[in-house]
N, C-alpha and C positions, 0 to 999 in steps of 0.2 A: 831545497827542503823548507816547508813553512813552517815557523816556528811557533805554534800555538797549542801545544801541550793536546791536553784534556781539555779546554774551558769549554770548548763545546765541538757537538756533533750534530753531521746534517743529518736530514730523514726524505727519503722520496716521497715527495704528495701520491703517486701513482702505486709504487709498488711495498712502500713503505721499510724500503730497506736503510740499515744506517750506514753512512762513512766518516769516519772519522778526517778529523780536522787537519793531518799532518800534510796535506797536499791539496792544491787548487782544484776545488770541483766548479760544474757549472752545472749541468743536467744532468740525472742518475744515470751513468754509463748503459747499463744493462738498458732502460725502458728507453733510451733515444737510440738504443740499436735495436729493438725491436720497433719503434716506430720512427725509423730514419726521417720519413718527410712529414710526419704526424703536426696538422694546425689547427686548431693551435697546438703547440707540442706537451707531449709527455714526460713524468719525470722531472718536475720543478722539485728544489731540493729547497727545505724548512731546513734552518738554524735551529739546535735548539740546547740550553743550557741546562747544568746541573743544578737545577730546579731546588732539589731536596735536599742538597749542601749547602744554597746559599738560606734555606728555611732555617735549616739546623743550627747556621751561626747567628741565626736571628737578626739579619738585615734588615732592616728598616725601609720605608719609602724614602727616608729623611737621607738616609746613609746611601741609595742611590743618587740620589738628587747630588749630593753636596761629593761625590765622587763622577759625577759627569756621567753617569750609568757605564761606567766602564767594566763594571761587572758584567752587564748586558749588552756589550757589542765587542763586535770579533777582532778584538783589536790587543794589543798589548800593553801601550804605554801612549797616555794623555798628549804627549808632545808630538806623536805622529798625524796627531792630528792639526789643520790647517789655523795660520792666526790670522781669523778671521771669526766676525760673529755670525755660526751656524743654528738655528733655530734661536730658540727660547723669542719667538715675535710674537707680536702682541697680540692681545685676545680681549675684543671690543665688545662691551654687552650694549645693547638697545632694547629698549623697552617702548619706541615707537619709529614710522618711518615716514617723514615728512610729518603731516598734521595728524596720521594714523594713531593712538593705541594699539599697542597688543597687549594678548591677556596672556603672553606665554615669554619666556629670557630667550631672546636672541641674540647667540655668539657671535662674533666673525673672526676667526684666527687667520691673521692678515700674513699670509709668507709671500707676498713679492718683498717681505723689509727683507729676506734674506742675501747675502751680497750679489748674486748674478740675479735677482729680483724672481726669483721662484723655488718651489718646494722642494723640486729635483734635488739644488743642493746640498738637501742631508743624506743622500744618497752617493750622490760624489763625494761627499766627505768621509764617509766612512771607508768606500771604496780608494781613495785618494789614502787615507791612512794606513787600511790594510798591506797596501800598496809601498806605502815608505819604511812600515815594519818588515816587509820584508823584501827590500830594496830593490824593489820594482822601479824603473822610469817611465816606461810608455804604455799609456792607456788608450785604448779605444773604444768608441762608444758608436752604435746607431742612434740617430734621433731625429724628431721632426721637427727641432731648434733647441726645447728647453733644458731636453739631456744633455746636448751637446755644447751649451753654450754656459749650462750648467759645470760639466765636467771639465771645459777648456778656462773658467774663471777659477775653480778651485785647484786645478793641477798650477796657473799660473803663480799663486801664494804659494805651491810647496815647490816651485821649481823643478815638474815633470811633463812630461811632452805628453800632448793630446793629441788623436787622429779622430777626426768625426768624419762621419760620412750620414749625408743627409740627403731625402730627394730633394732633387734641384726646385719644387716647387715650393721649400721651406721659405716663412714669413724673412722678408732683409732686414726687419730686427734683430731676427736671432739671431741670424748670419751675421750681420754688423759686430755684434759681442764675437761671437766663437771666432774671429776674422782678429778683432782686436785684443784679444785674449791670447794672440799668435801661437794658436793652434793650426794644426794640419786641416784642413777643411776638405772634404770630398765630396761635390755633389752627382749624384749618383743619377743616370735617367733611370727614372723608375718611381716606386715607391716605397714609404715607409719597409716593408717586407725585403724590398730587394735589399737598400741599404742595409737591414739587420743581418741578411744571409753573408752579403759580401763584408759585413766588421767579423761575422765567426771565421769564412775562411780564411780571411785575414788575421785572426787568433793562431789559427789551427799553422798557417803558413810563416807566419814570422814571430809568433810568440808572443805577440802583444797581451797583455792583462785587456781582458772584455768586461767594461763597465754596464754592457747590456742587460734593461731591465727582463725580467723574467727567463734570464739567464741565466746571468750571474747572483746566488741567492744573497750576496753583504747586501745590494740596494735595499730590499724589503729591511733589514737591518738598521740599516740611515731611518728611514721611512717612519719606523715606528716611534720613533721618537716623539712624534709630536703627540701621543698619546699619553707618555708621559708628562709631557707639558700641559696639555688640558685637564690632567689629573690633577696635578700641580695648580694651576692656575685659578680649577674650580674648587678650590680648599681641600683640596683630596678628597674629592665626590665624583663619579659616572654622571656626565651627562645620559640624558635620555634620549635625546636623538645627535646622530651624528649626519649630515650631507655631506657626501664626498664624491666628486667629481669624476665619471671612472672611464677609462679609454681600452688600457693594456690591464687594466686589474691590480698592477702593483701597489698603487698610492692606498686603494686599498685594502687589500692584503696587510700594508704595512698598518695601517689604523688598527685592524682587528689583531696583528700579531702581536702591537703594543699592548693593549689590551689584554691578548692571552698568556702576552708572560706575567702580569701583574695576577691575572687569576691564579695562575701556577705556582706563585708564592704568596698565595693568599693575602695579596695587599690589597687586593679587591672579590666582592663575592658573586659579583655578576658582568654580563656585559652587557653596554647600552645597545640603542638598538640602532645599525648602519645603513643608512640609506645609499644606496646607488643608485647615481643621476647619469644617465645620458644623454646624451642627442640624439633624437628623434631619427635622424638622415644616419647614423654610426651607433646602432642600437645589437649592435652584435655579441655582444656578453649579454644582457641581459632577456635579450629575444631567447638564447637558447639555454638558459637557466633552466628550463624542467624539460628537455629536448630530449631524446636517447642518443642521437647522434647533431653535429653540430652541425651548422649551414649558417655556413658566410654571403652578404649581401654587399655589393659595394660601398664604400662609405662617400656620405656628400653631407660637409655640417659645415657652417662656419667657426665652429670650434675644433681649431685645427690639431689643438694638442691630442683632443683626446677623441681625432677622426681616424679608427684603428678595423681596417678589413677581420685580420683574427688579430684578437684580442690574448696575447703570450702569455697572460696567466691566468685563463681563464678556469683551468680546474683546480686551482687555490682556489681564486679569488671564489668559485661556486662552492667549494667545499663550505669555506667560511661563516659566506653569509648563510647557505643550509644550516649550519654545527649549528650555530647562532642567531637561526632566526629573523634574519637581515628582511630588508623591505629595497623595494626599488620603483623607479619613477623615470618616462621619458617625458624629453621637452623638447616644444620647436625650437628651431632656427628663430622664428618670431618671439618667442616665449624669451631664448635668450639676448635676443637684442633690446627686446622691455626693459630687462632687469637690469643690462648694462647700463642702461639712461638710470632708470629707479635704482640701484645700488651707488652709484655714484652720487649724485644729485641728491640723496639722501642720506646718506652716511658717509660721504667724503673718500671712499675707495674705489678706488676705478682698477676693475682686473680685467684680464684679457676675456673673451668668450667662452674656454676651454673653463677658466675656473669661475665664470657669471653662472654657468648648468647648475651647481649645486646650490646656486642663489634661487637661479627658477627653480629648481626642485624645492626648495623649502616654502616658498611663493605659491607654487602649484600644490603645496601638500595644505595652506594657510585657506586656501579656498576650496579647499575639501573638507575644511573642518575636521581636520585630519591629526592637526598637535591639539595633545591636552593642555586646557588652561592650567597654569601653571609652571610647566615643564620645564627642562632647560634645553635648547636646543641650539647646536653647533654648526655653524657652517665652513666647510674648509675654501679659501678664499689663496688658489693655488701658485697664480701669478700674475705678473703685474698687467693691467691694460697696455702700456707701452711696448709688450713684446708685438701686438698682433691688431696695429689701428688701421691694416687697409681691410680688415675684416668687418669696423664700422664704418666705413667710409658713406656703405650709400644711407647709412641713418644721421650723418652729419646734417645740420644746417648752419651754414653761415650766414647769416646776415651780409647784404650788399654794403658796400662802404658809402657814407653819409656825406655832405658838405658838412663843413665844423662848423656849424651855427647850431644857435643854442634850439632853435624850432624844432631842425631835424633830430636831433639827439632827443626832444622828449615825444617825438609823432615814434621814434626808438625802443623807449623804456614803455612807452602805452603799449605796444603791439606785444613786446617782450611780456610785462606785466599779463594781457590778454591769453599769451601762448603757455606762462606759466602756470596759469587758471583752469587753462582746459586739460594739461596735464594729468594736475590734479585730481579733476573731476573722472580725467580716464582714469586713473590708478585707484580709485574707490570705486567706479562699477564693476 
């Protein structure tokens, strides 16, 4: 039996019915039996809290904050969750890039500082808690690395067993962590799909707690968090644009759900406006945003995180941005290997591919003339470059190795100097 009262109840995205909180849900029973092999699937369950009770007692942003939002997550007691520092990273403004001006505030909320170096683990973390409240040990997660490498470093702090199962062709970064994290590791022939199918009936069969996103609704939960952070961070003001990097729809989902609890308790009177960036080759959520029925195309991007055939929360995530007037944007494979050079090299953060998309999208939205001067615009900046560097590899150049005399070292810094010129000159045309 779960032990969590009233604090809150789920609601079906699909058929809008409610269940209460006293037992582990994952999709609304009824609508995944009506659409048994439905993909993306039916029946994604919203969290959602007594809204109007915590208005009544006149809670504060302040009073969430300095309470850890435990008011807002499905959780019971602060201590189940891991000691370790989960979110609250840093959030960097720029007001130019390289030699550039801009005429508008550019954010970058840097979550590889998070401990397994990506955003996933607010996600694990809450599920990791939920989990210890109510003495759960073994989680299982599908992932294409970050879930899993995510979920196998936060169960490692609370002393619970992880099983990932991941397709075999996942980056040996991630593998490297969820391996040293000494988790159960499964790689799977197949893909992303297969592995999620085979963690549920591995749920279904041995009982394990499924950390799977757009499954299991606590992730979106973790997720959201960092909206309260950028609220926080921005003096408690809404940015105006938000870029957020979208594969399976959860990360965003969770952005806008941060967001609509704060409207619900009137701590904010509107919502920014949420961009979704994808990859050009894995454009599958956002191709069929005004679709009647869906239609899946293969994916090929070097943005491995968020390289997703169906996309598992896809009717959240379009509800969302419909309710609220979301925007969206794809980018090449080229587009993001630019930004990887130009985001690093200019502002000192080097992130994987999967979270450079929401750089190009904000890059591709600045050459559309597209943000108001002024603005404040956000970038979510989702994990580290280190997870995913055979993805740059063929945009590497190393320099040949020199005789040690002082000649060749400066015929060196000339060509270097030369190379970093025309750089430049490319990234202003």
């Amino acid at each position: 039996m779960i032990r969590m009262g009233n604090k809150y109840t789920y609601e079906c995205t699909t058929c809008s019915n409610a269940l209460d909180s006293n037992a582990i849900h994952y999709l609304c029973p009824d609508c995944s039996a009506n659409f048994p092999d439905a993909l993306p699937p039916k029946g994604i369950l919203k969290t959602l809290y007594n809204y109007d009770s915590l208005k009544h007692k006149g809670m504060t942003f302040g009073h969430f904050k300095e309470n850890h939002w435990l008011e807002l997550l499905p959780i019971n007691d602060l201590k189940s969750l891991p000691n370790l520092r989960v979110g609250d990273t840093p959030l960097y403004l720029f007001r130019k890039l390289a030699k550039e001006e801009l005429n508008f505030d550019l954010y970058l909320k840097d979550d590889s500082q998070n401990p397994t170096f990506s955003f996933k683990d607010r996600a694990s973390t809450v599920v990791s808690a939920f989990a210890r409240d109510n003495g759960i040990n073994t989680i299982v997660t599908a992932s294409t690395g970050n879930a899993g490498s995510s979920l196998a470093g936060i169960c490692a702090a609370q002393g619970q067993k992880a099983i990932v199962m991941v397709p075999a062709s996942a980056p040996i970064a991630k593998l490297t962590q969820i391996i040293m994290y000494d988790a159960t590791i499964v790689p799977v022939k197949g893909t992303y799909d297969d592995a999620f199918d085979l963690s549920v009936k591995a749920t279904k069969e041995f009982g394990w707690y499924n950390r799977n996103t757009a499954f299991n609704p606590l992730t979106i939960e973790g997720k959201k968090s960092v909206s309260f952070e950028l609220f926080d961070q921005l003096g408690e003001t809404v940015p105006d644009r938000i870029f957020v990097p979208v594969g399976d729809g959860v990360i965003i989902s969770g952005v806008y759900k941060g967001f609509e609890d704060l409207l619900k308790l009137g701590i904010i009177d509107h919502m920014p406006t949420i961009v979704a960036v994808q990859a050009r080759g894995s454009d599958n959520m956002v191709r069929n945003l005004e679709n009647d029925v869906f239609q899946s195309k293969p994916s090929q991007t070097v943005a491995d995180s968020i390289s997703v055939d169906y996309p598992r929360n896809f009717y959240m995530a379009r509800d969302f941005i419909k309710n609220y007037k979301g925007e969206w944007v794809t980018v090449s494979d080229e587009d993001i290997l630019e930004a990887s050079r130009k985001l690093a090299s200019t502002t000192g953060l080097f992130a994987e591919p999967a979270a450079v998309a929401a750089f190009a999208g904000i890059l591709k939205y600045k050459e559309s003339s597209k943000i108001p001067e002024g603005s404040k615009n956000v970038v979510l900046l989702t994990g580290s470059g280190l997870k995913d560097i055979k993805s740059l590899e063929k945009s590497l150049q190393i320099p040949e190795a020199i005789e040690p005399g002082i000649d060749e070292l400066k015929k060196l810094t000339e060509r270097n100097a030369h190379e970093a010129d025309r750089r430049i000159n490319t990234n202003h045309q």
